[in-house]
C-alpha positions as CSV (number, residue, x, y, z in Angstrom):
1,X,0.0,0.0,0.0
2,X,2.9,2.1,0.2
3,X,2.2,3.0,-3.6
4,X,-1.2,4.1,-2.9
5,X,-0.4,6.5,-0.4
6,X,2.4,8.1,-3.1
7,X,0.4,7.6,-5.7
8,X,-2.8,9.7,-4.1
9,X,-0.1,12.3,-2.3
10,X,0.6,13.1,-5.6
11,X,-2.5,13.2,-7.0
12,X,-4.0,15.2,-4.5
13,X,-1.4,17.8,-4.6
14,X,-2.0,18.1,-8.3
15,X,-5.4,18.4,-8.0
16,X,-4.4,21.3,-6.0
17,X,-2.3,23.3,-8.2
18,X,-4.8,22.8,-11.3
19,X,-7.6,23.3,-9.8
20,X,-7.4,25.5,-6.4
21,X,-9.4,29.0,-7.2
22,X,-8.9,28.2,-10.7
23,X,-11.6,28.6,-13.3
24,X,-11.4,24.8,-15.3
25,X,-9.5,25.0,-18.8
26,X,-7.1,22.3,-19.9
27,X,-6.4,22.0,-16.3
28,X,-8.8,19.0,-16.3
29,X,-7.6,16.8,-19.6
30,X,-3.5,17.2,-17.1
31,X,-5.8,15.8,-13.9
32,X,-7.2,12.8,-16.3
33,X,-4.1,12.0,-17.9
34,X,-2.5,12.0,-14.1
35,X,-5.2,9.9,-12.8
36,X,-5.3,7.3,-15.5
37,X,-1.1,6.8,-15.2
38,X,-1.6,7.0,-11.0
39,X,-4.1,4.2,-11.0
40,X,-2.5,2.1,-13.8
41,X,0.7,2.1,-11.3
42,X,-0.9,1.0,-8.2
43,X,-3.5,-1.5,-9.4
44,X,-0.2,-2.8,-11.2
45,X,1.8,-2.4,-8.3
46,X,-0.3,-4.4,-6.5
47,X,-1.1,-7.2,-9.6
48,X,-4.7,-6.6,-9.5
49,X,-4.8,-5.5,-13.9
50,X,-6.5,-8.4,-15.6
51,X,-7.4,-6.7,-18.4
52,X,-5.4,-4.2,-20.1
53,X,-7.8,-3.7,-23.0
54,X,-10.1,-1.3,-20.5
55,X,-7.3,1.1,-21.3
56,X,-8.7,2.1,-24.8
57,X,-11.5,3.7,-22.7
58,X,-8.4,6.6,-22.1
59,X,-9.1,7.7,-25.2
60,X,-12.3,9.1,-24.8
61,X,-11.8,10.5,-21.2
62,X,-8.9,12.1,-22.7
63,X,-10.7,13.5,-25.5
64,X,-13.6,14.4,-23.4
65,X,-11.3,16.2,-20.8
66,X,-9.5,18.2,-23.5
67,X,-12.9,20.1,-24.6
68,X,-12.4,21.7,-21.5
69,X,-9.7,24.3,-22.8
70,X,-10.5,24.0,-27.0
71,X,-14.4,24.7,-26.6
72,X,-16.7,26.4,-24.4
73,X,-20.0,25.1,-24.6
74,X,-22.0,24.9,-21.2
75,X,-23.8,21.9,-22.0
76,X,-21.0,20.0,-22.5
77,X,-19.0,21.3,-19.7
78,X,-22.0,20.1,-16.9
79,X,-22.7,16.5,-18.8
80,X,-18.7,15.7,-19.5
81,X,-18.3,15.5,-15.6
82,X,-20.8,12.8,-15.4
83,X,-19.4,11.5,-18.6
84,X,-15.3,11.1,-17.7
85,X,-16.4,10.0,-14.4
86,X,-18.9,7.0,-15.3
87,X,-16.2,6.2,-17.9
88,X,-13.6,6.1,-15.2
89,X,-15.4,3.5,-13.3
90,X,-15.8,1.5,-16.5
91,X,-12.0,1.5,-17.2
92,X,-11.3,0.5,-13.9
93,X,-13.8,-2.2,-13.6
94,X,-13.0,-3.6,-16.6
95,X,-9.5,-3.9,-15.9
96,X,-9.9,-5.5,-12.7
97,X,-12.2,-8.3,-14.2
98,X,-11.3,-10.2,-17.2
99,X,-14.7,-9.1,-19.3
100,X,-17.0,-6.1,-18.9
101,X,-20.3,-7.6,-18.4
102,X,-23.5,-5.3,-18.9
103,X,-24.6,-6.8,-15.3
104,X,-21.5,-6.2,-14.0
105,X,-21.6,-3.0,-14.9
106,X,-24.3,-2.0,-13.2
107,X,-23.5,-3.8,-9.6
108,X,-20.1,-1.9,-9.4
109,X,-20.7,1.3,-10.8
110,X,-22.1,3.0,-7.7
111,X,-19.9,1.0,-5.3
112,X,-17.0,2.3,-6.8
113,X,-17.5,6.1,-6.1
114,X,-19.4,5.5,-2.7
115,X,-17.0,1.9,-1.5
116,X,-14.0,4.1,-0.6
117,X,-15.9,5.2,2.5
118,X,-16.1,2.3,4.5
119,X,-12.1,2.5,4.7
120,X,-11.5,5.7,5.6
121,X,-10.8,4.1,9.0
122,X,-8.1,1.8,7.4
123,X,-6.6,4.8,5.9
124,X,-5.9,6.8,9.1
125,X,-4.1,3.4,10.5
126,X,-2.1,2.9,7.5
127,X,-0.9,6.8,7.4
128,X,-0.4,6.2,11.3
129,X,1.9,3.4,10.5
130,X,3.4,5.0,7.8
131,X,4.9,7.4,10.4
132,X,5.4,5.0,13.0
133,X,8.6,3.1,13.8
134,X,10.2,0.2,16.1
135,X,12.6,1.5,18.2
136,X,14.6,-1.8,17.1
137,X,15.0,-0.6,13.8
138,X,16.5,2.8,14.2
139,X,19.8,1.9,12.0
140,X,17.3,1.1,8.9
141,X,16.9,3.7,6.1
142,X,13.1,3.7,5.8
143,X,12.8,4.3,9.5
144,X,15.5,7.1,9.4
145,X,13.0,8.6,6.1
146,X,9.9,8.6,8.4
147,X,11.7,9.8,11.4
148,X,13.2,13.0,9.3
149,X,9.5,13.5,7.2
150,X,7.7,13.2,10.9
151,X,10.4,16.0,12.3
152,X,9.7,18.4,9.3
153,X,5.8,18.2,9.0
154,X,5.7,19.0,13.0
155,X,8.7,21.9,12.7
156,X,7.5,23.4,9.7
157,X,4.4,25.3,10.6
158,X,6.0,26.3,14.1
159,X,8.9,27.9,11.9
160,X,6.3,29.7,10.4
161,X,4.9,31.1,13.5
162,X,8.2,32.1,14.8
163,X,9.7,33.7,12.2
164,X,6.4,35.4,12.0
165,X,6.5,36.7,15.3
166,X,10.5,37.6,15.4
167,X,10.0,39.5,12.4
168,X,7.4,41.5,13.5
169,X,9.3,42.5,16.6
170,X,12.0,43.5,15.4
171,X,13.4,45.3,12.0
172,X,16.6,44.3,11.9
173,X,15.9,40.4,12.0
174,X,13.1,41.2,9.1
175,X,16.1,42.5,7.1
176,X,18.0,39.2,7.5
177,X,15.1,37.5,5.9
178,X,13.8,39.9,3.6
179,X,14.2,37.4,1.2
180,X,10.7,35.7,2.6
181,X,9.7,38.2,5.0
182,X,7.2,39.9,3.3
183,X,5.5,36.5,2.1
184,X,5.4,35.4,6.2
185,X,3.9,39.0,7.0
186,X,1.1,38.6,4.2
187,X,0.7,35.0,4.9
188,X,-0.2,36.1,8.8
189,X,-1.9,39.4,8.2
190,X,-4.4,38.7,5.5
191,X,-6.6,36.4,4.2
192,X,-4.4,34.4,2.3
193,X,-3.5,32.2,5.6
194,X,-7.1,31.2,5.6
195,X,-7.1,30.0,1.7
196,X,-3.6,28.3,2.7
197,X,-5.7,26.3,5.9
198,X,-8.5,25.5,3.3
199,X,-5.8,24.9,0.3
200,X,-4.3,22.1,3.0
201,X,-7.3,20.8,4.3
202,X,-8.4,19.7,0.3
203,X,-5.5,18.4,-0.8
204,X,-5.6,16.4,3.0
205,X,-9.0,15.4,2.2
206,X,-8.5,14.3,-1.1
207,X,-5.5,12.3,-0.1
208,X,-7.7,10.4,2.5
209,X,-10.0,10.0,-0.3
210,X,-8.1,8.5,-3.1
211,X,-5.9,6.3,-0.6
212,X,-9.7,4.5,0.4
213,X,-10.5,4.3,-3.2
214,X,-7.6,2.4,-3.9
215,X,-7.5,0.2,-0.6
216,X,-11.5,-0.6,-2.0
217,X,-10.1,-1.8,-5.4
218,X,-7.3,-3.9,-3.9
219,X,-8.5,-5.7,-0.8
220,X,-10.2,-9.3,-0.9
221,X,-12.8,-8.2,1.5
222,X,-14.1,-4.9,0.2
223,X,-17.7,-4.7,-0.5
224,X,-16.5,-3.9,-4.2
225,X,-14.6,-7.3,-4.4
226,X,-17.3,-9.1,-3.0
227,X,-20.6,-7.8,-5.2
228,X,-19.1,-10.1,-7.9
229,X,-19.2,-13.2,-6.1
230,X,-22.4,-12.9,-4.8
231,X,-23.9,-11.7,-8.6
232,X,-25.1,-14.6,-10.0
233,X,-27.1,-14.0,-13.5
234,X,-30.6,-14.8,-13.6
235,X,-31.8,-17.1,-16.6
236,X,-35.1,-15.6,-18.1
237,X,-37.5,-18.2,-19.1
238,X,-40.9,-16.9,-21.3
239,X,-42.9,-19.3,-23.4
240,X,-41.7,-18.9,-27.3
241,X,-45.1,-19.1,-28.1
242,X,-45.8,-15.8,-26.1
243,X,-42.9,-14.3,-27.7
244,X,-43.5,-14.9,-30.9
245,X,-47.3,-13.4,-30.4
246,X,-46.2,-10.4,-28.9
247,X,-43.6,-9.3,-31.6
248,X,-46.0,-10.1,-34.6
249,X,-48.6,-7.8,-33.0
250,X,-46.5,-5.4,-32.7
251,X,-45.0,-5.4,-36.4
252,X,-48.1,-5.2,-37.5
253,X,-48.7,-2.3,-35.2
254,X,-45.4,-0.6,-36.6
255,X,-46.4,-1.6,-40.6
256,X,-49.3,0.5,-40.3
257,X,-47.2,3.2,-38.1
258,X,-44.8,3.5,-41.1
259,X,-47.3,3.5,-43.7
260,X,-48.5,6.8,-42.4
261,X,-45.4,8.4,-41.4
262,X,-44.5,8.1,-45.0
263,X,-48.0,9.6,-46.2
264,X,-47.8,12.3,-43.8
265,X,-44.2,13.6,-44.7
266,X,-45.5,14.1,-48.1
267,X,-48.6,16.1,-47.4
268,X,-47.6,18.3,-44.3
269,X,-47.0,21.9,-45.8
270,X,-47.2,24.0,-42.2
271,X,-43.9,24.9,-40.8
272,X,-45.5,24.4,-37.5
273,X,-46.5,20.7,-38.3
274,X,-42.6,20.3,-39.3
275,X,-41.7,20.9,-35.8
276,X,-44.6,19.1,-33.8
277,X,-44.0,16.3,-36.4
278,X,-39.6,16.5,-36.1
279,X,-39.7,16.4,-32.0
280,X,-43.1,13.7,-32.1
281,X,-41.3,11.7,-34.8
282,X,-37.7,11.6,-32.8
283,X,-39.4,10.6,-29.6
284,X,-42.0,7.9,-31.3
285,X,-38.4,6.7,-32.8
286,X,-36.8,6.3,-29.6
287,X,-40.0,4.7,-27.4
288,X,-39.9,2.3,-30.9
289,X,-36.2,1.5,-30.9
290,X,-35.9,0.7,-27.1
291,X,-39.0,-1.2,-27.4
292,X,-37.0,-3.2,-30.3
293,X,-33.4,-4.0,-28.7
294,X,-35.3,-5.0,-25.1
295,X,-37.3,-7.6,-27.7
296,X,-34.6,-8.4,-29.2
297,X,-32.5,-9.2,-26.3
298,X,-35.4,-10.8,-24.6
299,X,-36.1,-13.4,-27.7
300,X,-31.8,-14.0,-27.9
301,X,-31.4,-14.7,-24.1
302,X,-34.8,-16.5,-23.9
303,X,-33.7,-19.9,-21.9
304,X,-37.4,-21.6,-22.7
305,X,-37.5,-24.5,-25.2
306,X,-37.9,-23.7,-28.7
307,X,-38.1,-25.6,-31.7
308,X,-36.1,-24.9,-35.5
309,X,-39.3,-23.7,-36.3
310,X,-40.1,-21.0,-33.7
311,X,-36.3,-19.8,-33.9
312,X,-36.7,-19.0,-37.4
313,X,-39.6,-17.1,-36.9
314,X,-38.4,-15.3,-33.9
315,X,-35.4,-13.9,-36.5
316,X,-37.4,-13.4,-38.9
317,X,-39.9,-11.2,-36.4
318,X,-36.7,-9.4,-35.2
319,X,-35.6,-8.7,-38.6
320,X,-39.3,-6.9,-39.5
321,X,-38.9,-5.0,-36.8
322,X,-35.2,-3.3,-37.5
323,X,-36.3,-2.8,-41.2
324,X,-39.3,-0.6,-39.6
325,X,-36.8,1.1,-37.3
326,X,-34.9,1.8,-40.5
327,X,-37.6,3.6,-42.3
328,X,-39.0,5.5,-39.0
329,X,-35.1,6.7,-39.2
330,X,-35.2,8.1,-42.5
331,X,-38.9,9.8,-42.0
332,X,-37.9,11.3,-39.1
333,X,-34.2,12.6,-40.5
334,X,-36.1,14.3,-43.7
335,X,-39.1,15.8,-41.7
336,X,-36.2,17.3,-39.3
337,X,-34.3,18.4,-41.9
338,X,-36.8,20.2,-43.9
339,X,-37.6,22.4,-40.7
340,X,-34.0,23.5,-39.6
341,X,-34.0,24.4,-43.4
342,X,-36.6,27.0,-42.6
343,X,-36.0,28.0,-39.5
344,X,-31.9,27.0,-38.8
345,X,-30.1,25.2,-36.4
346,X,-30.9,24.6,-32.5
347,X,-29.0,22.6,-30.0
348,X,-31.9,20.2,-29.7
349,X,-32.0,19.8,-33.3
350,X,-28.5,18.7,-34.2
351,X,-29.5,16.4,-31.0
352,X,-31.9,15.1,-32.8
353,X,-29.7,14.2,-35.8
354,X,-27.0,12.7,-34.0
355,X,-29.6,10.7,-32.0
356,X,-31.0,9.6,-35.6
357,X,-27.0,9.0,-36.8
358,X,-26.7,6.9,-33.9
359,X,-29.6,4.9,-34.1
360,X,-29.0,3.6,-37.5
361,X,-25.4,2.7,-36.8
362,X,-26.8,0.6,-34.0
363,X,-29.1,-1.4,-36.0
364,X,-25.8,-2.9,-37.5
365,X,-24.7,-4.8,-34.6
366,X,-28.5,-5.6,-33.6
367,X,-28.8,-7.2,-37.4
368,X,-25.4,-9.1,-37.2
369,X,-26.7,-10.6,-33.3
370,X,-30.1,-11.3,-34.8
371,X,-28.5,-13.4,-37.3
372,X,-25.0,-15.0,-35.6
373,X,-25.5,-14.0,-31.9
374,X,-21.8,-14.6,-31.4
375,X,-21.1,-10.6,-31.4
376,X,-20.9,-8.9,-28.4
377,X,-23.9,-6.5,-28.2
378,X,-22.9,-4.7,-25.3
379,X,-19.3,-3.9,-26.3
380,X,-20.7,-2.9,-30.1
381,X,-23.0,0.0,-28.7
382,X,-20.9,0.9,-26.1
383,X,-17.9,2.1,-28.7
384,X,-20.4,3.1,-30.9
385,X,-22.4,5.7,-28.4
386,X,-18.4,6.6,-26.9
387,X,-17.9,7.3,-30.7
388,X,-21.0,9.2,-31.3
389,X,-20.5,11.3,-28.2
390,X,-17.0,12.1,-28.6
391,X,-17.7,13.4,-32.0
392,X,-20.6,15.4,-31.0
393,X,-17.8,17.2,-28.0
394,X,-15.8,18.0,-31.3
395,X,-17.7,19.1,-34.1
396,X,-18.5,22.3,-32.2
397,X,-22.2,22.2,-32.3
398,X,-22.8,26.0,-31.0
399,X,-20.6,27.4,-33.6
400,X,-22.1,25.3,-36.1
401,X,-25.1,26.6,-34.8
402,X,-24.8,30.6,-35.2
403,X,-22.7,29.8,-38.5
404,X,-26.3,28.4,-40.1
405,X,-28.3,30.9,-38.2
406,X,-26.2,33.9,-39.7
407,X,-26.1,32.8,-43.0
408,X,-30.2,31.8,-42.9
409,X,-30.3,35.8,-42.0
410,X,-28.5,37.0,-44.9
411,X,-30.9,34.8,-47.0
412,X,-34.0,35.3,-45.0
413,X,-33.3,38.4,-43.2
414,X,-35.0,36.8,-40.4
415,X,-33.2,35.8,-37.1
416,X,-33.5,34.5,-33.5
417,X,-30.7,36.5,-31.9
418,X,-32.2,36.0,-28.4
419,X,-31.3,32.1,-28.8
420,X,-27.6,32.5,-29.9
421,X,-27.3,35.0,-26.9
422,X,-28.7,32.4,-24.8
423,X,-26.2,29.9,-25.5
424,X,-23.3,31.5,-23.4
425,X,-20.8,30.1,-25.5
426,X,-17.6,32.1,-26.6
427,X,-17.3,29.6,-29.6
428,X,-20.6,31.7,-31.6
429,X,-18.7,35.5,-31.1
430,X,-16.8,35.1,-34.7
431,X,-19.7,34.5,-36.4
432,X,-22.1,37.1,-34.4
433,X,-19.6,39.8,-35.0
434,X,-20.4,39.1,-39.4
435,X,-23.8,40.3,-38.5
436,X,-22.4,44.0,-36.8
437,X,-21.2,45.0,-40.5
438,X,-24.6,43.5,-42.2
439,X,-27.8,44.9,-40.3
440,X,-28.0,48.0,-41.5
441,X,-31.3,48.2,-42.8
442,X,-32.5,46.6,-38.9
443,X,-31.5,49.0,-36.3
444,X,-33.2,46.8,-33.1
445,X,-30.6,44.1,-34.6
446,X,-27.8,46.2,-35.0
447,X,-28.4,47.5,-31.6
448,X,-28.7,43.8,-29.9
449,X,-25.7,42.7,-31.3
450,X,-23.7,45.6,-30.5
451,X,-24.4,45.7,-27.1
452,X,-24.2,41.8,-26.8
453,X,-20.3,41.8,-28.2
454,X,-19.5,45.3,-25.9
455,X,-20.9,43.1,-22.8
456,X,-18.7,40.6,-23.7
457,X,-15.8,42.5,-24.6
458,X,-16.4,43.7,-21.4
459,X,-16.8,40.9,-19.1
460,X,-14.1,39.0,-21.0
461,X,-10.2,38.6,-20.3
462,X,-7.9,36.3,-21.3
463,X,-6.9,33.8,-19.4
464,X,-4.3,34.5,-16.8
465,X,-3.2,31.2,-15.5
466,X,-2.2,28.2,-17.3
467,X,-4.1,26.7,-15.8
468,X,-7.9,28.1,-16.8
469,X,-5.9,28.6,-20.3
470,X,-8.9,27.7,-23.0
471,X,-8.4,28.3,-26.7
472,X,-12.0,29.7,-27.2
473,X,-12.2,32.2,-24.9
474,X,-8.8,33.7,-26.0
475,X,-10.1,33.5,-29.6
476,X,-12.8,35.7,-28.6
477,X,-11.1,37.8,-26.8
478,X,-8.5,38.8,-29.5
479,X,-11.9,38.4,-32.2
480,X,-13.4,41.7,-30.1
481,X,-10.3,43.4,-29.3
482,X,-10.1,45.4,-32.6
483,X,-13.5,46.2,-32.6
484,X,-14.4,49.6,-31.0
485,X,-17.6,49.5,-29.7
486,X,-19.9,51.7,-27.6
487,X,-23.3,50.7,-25.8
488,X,-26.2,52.0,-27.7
489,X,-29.2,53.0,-25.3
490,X,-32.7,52.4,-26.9
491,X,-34.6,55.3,-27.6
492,X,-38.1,55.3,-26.6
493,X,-40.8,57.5,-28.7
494,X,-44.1,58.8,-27.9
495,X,-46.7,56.9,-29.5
496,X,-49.5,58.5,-28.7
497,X,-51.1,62.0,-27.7
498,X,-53.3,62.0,-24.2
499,X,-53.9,65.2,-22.6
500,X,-55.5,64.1,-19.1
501,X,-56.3,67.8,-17.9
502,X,-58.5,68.2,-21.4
503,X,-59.8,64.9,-20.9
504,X,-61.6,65.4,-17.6
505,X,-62.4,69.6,-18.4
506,X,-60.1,70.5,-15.8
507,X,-58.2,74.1,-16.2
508,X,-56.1,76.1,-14.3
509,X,-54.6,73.4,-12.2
């Protein structure tokens, strides 16, 4: 365990520098990398890896980290957390067993994150023993290393206060150690020595923290050990007969469900039936396609006698249903498609698509297990949704965004400025500042989008820290630093003419 408590030392005292009053930049993809090498080296240390393939999931949490200091979407920056950290416990579940199992999954997942706590206690004993030597062993090396690292963690801070205190009272001391004097003085005298307690007590915390995680990972005993021994898969049993019933209904059912989505595209003219239809379409399509793989699953992992017979039939019931999933696909891609041509791009519309993208690439696994069930479902959709989602971090959907919204405007003349304000996102300011040159002719737009890039111009620096470095907010920066912009007040006109005193006959008032 020795390599734990270095490992998490370490890691907690980087945490601290990247991240301590620090705004997040590419602060975060530095802590990844450090975490992924930290825990590789003490599960390893300790000859607990049984699977080194788990560390292709690096890639994405890599990936997903650096978005943190190339992009600035707010979305992204909220979900990623959940996203890095669920893909952490994968990575590291999967390495510890030899296969990833969906169940397994599922059983660990939670107990990974929350485990650590029920050795907290086994941490303070371990750090206590860490420190602690036989007065037998006084000539050995590692007891002379504990005995100077115990002497300089108890004499440090009382240096502090003494030199403190000495140089206070007198000037001529303070001159010796000018050197450091003024950083005791402020340390002492301001508010700094509270951030320092605080800065301490983190990285302390932390340390606790990650020494428990790994003690939960390593030890025989540990609630996170035991889950898999007690996780025993239960067979599911329902009659084919039942099964084959329920999925011919509801083919039939989706037949007649496709039938009219494909009338229906072809007669709908109102922009507002494109959107009720787009958004009704995508969630029908997703009700549909869970509805499909839990059917599918269901009919492959059915443990029930079946004849030749009712097999084929089950395929070929499985089959119908993916073709229908297909064609619900391609409906709802064209009705969505001809209303962002109308009306532009949203952030729940490219959603949309790359929900539609990914459905269809699934349905290529789901075919090939229909027909071989040799292929491993759960290891298909997994890289394929990683894929998806990684993509989606990268192909800058905000910019993409006002980039399609700006040029419907030019074409159009019509825009929804309020929405691209909305989005809070540095990575749309290149593309807003085309429209401060090209809205002559609408002085309420010009207005808006002058004020929008002086607020931001305003409220925006560049990044002073290497740590909070992030390339889009220093592209914006530089974007609005030639321009020379002033806020422009609305002016408000009177509309109307009401004399009140004339109204009710009332004079020399």
């Amino acid at each position: 365990m020795q390599v734990a408590l270095i490992v998490s030392l370490i890691l907690s005292i980087i945490h601290s520098v990247l991240f301590y009053r620090q705004d997040v930049g590419i602060s975060v993809v530095l802590f990844s990398i450090s975490v992924i090498i930290g825990l590789y080296i003490a599960l390893n240390k300790n000859g607990k890896i049984k699977n080194k393939k788990a560390l292709i999931l690096s890639i994405p949490i890599i990936l997903l980290s650096s978005t943190y200091f190339i992009f600035n979407n707010q979305i992204f920056n909220v979900l990623n957390v959940f996203v890095i950290l669920a893909l952490f416990a994968t990575m590291i579940i999967w390495m510890l067993n030899d296969k990833l199992k969906f169940t397994l999954l599922l059983s660990k997942i939670f107990n990974i994150i929350i485990g650590p706590l029920e050795f907290i206690g086994e941490t303070f004993k371990l750090v206590k023993k860490v420190f602690s030597y036989n007065k037998e062993d006084k000539n050995s090396k590692m007891v002379l290393f504990k005995r100077i690292a115990k002497a300089l963690l108890i004499s440090l801070p009382i240096l502090l206060v003494v030199l403190f205190l000495l140089i206070s009272a007198d000037d001529s001391f303070a001159k010796i150690f000018s050197w450091i004097s003024d950083y005791i003085v402020e340390l002492f005298t301001s508010v700094e020595f509270l951030y320092l307690i605080l800065r301490l007590f983190i990285i302390f915390i932390l340390f606790i923290y990650f020494v428990s995680f790994i003690y939960n990972l390593i030890d025989e005993h540990s609630s996170f050990n035991v889950i898999e021994k007690v996780t025993r898969p239960k067979e599911i049993k329902i009659d084919i007969f039942t099964v084959n019933v329920v999925l011919t209904v509801l083919n039939i059912v989706y037949l007649i469900f496709s039938i009219i989505q494909v009338v229906n595209i072809i007669d709908r003219n109102s922009s507002e039936v494109y959107s009720q239809s787009a958004r009704q379409g995508f969630f029908q399509l997703m009700i549909l396609s869970a509805i499909n793989l839990v059917l599918v699953i269901i009919s492959k992992i059915n443990k029930s006698e079946k004849s030749n017979l009712a097999n084929k039939y089950t395929k070929i019931m499985n089959i119908l249903m993916v073709i229908f999933t297909i064609i619900l696909i391609i409906v709802s891609f064209s009705k969505m498609n001809m209303y962002q041509e109308k009306y532009g791009y949203t952030r729940l519309r490219l959603f949309v698509y790359t929900a539609l993208v990914t459905e269809g690439l699934l349905i290529i696994p789901t075919i090939l297990y229909i027909l071989k069930e040799k292929i491993n479902l759960f290891y298909s959709y997994l890289g394929i949704i990683l894929t998806m989602y990684v993509i989606v971090n990268f192909v800058n959907i905000d910019k993409m965004i006002a980039k399609r919204n700006v040029d419907l405007y030019f074409e159009t003349g019509k825009i929804d400025f309020e929405y691209l304000e909305d989005l809070k996102s540095t990575d749309v300011i290149p593309d807003i500042k085309r429209l401060l040159n090209k809205t002559i002719d609408d002085e309420e737009l010009t207005r808006n989008v002058n004020n929008y890039l002086y607020n931001k111009k305003i409220d925006m620096k560049k990044t002073e820290t290497w740590q909070s470095y992030n390339i889009s907010i220093n592209r914006a920066v530089e974007e609005l630093h030639s321009l020379d912009l002033k806020y422009m007040k609305k002016e408000y006109k009177n509309t109307y003419d009401y004399n009140y005193y004339d109204n009710y006959n009332v004079k020399g008032l």
